[in-house]
Backbone bond lengths (Angstrom), bond angles and torsions (degrees), N, CA, C in turn:
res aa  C-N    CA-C-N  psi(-1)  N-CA   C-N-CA  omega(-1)  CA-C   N-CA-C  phi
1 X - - - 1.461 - - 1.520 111.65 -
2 X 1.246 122.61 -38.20 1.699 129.16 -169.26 1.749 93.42 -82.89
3 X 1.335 135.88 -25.22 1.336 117.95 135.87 1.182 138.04 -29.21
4 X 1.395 93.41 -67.11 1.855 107.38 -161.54 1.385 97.91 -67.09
5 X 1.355 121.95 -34.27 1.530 125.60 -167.15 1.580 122.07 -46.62
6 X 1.942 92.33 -47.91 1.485 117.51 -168.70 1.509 99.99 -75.52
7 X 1.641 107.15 -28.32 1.813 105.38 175.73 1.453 108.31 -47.35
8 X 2.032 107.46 159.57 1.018 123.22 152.76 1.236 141.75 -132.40
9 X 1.417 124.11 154.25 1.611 118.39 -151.35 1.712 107.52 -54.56
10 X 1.952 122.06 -26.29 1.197 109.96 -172.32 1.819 100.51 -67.42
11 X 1.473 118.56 -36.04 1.310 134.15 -174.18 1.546 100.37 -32.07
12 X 1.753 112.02 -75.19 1.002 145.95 -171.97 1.592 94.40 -42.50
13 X 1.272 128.77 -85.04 1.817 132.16 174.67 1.519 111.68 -40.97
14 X 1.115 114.54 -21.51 1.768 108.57 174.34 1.336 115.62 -96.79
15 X 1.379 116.29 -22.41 1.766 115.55 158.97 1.228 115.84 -73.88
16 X 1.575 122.76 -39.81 1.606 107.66 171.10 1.413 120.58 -63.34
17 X 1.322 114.87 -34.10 1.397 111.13 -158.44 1.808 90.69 -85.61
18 X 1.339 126.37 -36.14 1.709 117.88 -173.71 1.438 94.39 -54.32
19 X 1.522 111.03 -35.56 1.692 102.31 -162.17 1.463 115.96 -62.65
20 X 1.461 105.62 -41.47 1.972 124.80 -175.73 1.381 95.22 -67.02
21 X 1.661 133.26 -36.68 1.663 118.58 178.33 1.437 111.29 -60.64
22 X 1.479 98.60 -39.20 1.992 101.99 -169.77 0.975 99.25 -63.33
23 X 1.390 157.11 -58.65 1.238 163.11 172.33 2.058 101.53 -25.06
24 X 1.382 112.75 -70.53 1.281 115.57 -128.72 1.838 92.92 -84.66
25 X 1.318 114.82 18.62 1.868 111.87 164.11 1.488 88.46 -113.80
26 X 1.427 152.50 53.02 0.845 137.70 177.47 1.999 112.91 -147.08
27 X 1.560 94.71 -41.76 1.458 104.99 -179.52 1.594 92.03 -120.96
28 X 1.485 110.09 141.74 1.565 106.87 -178.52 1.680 111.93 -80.35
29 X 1.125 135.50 0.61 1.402 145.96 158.32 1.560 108.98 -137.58
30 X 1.752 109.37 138.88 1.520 113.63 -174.99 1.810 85.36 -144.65
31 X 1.593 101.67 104.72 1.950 102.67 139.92 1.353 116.95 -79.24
32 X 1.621 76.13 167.67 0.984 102.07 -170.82 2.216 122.54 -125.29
33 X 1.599 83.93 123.92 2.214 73.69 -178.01 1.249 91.12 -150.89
34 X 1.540 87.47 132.42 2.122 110.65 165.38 1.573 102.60 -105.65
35 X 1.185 109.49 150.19 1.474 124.51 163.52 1.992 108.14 -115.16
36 X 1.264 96.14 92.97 1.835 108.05 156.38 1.795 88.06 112.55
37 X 2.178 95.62 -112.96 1.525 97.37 176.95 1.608 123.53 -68.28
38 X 1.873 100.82 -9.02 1.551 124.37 176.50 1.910 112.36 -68.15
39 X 1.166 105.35 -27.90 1.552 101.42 164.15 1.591 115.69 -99.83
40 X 1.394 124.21 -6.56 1.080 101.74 140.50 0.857 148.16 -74.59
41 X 1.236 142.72 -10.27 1.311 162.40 -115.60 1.838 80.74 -139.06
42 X 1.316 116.33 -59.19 1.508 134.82 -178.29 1.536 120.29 -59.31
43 X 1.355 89.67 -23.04 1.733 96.80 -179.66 2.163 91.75 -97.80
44 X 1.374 113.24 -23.57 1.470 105.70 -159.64 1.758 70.74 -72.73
45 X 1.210 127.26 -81.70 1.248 124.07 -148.65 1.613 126.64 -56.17
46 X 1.650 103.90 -23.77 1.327 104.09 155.83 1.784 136.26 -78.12
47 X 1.063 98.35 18.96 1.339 118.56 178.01 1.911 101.33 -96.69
48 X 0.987 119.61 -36.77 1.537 110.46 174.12 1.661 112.32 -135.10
49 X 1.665 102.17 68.17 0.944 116.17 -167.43 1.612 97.60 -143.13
50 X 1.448 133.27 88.29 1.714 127.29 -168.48 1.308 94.95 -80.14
51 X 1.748 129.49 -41.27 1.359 112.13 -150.00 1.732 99.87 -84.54
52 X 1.443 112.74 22.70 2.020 107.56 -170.43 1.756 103.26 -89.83
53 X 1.969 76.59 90.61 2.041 71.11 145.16 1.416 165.63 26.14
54 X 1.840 74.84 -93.89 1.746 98.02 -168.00 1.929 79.96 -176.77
55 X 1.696 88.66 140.26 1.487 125.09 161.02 1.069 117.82 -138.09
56 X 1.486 107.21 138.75 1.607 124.15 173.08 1.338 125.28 -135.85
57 X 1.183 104.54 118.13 2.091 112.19 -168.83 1.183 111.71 -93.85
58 X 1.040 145.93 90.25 1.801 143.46 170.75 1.610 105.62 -71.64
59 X 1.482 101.05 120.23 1.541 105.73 -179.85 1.242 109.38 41.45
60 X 1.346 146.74 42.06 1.556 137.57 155.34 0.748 128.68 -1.69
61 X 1.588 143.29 93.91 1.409 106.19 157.07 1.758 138.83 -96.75
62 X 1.636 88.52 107.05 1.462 102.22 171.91 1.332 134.98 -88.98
63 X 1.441 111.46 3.91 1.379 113.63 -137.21 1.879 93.14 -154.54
64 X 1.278 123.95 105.27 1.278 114.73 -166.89 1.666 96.06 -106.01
65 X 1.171 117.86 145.64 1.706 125.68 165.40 1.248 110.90 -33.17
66 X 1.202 152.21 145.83 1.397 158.01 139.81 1.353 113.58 -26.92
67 X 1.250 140.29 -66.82 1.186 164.80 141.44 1.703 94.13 -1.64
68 X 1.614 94.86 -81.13 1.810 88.54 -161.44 1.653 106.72 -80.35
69 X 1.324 109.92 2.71 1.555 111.81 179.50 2.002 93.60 -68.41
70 X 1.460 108.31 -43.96 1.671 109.30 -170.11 1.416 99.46 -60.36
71 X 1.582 107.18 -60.54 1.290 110.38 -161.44 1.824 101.61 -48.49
72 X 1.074 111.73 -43.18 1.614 112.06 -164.61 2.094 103.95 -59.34
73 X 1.367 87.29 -31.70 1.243 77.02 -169.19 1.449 123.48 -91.79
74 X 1.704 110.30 6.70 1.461 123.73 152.72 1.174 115.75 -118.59
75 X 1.611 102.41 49.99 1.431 105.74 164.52 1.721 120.60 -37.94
76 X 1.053 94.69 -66.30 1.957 124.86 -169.49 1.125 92.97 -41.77
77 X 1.553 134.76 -46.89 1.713 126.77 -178.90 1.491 131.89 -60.33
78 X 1.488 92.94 -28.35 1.923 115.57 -159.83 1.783 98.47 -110.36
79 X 0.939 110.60 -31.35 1.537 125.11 -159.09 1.112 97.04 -79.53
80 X 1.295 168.61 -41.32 1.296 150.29 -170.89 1.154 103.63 -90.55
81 X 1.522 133.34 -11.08 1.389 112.41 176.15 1.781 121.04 -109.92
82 X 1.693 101.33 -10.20 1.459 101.53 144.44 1.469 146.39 -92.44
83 X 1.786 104.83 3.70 1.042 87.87 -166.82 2.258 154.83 25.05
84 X 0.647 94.11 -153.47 1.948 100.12 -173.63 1.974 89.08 -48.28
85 X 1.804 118.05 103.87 1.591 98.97 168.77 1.515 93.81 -112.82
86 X 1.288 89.92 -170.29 1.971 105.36 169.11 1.552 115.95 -62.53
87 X 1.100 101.52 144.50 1.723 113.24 -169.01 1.594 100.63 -137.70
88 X 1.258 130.67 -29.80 1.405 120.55 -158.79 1.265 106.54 -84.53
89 X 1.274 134.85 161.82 1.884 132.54 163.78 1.293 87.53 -150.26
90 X 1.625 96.58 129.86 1.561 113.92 148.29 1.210 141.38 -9.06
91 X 1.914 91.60 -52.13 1.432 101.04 -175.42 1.508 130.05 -70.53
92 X 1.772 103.09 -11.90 1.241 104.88 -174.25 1.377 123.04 -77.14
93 X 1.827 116.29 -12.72 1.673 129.14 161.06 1.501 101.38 -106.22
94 X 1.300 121.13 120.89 1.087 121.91 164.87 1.524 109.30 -47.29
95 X 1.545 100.59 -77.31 1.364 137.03 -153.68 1.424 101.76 -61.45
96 X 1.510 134.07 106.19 1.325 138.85 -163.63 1.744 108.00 -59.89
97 X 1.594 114.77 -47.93 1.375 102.56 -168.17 1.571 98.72 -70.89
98 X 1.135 120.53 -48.58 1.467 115.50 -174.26 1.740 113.05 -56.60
99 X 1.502 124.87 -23.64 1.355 134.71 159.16 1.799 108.61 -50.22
100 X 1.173 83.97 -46.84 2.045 90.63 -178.92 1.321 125.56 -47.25
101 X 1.437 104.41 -56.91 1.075 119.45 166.08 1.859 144.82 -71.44
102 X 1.606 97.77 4.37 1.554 117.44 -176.24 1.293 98.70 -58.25
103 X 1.186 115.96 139.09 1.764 117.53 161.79 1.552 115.62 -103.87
104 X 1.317 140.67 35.05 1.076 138.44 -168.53 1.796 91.72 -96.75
105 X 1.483 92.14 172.03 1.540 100.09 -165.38 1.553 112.97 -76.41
106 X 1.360 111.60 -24.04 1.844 122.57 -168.95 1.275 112.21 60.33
107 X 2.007 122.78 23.06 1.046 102.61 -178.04 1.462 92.79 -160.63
108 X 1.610 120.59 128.68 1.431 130.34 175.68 1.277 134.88 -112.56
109 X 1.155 146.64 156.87 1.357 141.96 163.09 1.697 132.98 -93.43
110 X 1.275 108.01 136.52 1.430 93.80 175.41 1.662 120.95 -53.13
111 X 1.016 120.74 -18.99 1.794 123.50 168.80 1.799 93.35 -57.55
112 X 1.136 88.98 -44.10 1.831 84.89 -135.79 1.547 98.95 -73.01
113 X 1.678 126.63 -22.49 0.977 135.83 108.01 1.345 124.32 44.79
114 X 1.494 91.61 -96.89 1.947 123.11 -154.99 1.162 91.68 -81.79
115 X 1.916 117.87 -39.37 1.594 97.94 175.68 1.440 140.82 -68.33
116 X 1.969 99.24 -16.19 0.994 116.92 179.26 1.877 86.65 -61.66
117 X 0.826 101.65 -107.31 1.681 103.53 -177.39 1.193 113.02 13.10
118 X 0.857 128.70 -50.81 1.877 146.03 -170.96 1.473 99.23 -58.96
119 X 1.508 107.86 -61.96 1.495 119.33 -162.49 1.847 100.19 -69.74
120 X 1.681 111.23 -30.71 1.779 104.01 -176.91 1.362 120.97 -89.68
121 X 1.690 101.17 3.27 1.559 100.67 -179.86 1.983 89.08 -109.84
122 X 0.882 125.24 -17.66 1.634 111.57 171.82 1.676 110.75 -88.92
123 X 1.290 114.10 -14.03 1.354 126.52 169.85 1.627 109.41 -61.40
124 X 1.271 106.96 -69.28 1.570 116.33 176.98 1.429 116.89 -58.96
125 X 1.432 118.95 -41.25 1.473 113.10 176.20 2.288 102.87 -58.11
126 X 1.531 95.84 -55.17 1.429 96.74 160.07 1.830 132.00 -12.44
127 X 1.324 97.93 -70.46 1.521 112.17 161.29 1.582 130.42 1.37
128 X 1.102 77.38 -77.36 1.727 118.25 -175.19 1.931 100.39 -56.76
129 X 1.080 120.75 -16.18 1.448 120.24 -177.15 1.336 111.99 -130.18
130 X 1.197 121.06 19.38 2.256 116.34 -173.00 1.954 75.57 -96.81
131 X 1.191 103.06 139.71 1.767 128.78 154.98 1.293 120.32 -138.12
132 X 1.613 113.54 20.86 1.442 118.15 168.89 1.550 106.65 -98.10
133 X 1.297 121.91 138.03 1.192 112.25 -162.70 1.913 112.49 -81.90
134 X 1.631 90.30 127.34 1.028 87.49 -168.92 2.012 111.82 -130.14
135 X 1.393 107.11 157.46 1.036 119.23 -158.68 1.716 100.70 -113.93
136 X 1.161 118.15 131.36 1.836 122.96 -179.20 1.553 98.68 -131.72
137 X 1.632 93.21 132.80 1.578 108.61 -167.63 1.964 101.81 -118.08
138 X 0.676 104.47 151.93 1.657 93.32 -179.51 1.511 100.64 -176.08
139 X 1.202 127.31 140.35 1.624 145.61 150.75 1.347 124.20 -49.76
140 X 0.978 111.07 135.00 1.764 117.92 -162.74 1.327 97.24 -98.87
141 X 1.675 117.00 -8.16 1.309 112.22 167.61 1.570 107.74 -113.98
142 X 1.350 111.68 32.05 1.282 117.75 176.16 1.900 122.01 -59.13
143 X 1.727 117.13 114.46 1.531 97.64 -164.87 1.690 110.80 -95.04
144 X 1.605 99.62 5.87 1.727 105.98 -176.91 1.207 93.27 -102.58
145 X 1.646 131.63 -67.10 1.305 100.22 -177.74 1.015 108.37 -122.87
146 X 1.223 111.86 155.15 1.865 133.51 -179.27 1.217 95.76 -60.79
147 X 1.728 104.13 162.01 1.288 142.44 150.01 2.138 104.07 -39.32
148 X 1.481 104.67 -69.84 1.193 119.48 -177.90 1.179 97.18 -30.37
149 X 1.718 118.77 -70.74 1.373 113.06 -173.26 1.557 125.57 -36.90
150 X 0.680 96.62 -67.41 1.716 128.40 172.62 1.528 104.33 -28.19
151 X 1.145 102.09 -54.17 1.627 121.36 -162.68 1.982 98.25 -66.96
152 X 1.521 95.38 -51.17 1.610 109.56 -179.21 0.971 117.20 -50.87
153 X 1.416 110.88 -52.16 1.362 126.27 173.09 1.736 125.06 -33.77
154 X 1.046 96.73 -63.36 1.677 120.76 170.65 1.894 116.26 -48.11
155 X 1.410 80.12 -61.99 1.122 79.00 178.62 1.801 136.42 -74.08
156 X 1.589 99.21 -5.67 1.562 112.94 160.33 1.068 124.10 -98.19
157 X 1.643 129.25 24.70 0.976 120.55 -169.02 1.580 91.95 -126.73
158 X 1.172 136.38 127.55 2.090 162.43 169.75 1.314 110.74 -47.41
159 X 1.103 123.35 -34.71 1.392 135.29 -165.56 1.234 101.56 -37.07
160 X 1.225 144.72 122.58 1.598 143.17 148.90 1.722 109.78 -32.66
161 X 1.022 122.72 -64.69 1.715 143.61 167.30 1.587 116.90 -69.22
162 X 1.186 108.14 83.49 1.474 107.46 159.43 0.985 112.23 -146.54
163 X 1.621 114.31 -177.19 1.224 109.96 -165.05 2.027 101.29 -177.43
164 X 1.096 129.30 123.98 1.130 156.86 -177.15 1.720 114.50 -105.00
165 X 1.790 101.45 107.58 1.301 107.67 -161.94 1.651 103.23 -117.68
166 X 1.514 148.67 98.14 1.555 117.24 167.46 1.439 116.35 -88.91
167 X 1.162 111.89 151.70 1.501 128.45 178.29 1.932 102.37 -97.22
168 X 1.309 94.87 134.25 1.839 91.97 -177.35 1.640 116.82 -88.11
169 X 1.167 119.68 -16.13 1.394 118.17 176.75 1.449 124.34 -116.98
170 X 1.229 129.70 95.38 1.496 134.03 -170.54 1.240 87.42 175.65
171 X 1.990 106.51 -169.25 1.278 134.35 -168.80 1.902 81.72 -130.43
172 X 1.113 100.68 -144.28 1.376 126.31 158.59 1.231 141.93 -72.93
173 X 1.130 130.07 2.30 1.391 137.58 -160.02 1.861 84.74 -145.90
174 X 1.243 113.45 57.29 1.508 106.28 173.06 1.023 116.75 -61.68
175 X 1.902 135.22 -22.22 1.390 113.14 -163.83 1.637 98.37 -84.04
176 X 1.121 146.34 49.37 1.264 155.68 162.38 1.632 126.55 -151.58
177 X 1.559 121.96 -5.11 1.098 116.85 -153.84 1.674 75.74 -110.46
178 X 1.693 108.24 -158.06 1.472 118.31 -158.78 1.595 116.23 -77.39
179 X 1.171 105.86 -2.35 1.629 98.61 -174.65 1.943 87.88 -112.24
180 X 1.086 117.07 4.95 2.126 114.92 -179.44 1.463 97.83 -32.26
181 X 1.555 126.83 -72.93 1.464 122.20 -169.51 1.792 114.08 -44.24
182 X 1.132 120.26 -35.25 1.296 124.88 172.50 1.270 109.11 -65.10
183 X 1.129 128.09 -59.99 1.421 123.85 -160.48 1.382 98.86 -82.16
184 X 1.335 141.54 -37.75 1.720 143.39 155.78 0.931 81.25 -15.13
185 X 1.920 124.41 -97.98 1.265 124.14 -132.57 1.739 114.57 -66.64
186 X 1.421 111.92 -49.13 1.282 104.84 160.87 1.556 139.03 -41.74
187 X 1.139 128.22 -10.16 1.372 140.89 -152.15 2.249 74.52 -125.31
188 X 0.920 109.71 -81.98 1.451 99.81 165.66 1.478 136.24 -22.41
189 X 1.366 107.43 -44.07 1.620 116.00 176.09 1.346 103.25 -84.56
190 X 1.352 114.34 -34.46 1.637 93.28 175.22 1.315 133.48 -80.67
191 X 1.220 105.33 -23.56 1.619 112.98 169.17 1.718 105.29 -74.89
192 X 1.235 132.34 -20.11 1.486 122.74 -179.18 1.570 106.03 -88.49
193 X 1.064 118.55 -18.19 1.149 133.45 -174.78 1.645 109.52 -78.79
194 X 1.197 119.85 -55.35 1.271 139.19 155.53 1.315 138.61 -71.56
195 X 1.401 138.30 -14.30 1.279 165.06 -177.84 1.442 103.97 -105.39
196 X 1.202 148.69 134.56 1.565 146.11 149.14 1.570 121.01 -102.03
């Protein structure tokens, strides 16, 4: 965590995107899918990406709460005196055994925070430029990001081919919670569908 803390959101967008170049002299087509800050990151890089396929955003996050958009942005005030707090909620695995087994940290920083911010306001400007056809999956009981989001999302994105899917049983972290086999196969059909 005292890593990730000192990280920064440009850091974060220049490791995904070096990673999608290494890939693309190797396989003659490479999609592309983030799950949460992973489709942003997926939407930043599919935004200046002509030869992409196919993209797929699970729960995106483009779109930060109001609330933690302020807080993020007075990090520097609040942040040295909470240091490392709680980050995880229940709600984001439905499905309890598959909750058990999450390996995420359950614990964030106000830095880490502000970068989030960083990464959902270059995400959304992003938007406005993906024309690979792309598909966004998200939970209608999603508690990180809204429907709204979701909805925005879609609708700023050019692509001739898209398509806006919710799954009814999960939190946020659908590729593990109760609808996973659904969204597997869907996330599967669209890349076979699109990929040769």
């Amino acid at each position: 965590m005292d890593d990730f803390a000192r990280s920064r959101a440009a850091e974060w967008i220049e490791h995904a995107r070096a990673e999608y170049d290494s890939m693309l002299p190797s396989f003659r087509a490479v999609g592309l899918a983030g799950l949460s800050m992973g489709g942003a990151l997926a939407a930043i890089i599919a935004a200046n990406a002509p030869r992409l396929p196919a993209l797929v955003l699970l729960a995106p996050y483009v779109g930060m709460p109001r609330s933690l958009a302020v807080a993020a942005r007075l990090h520097r005030l609040w942040g040295p005196f909470v240091g490392q707090f709680k980050a995880q909620n229940d709600l984001s695995i439905h499905d309890p055994e598959e909750r058990a087994k999450n390996l995420a940290y359950g614990v964030t920083t106000a830095s880490a925070i502000r970068q989030l911010l960083e990464v959902t306001r270059t995400a959304r400007k992003a938007l406005r430029s993906i024309t690979a056809p792309t598909l966004i999956l998200q939970s209608w009981n999603d508690n990180r990001v809204s429907r709204k989001i979701a909805r925005y999302a879609y609708s700023k994105i050019p692509a001739n081919e898209k398509r806006l899917t919710f799954v009814e049983r999960g939190g946020h972290i659908i590729t593990v919670d109760h609808d996973r086999e659904f969204v597997a196969a869907v996330v599967r059909d669209w890349f076979a569908s699109h990929i040769q």
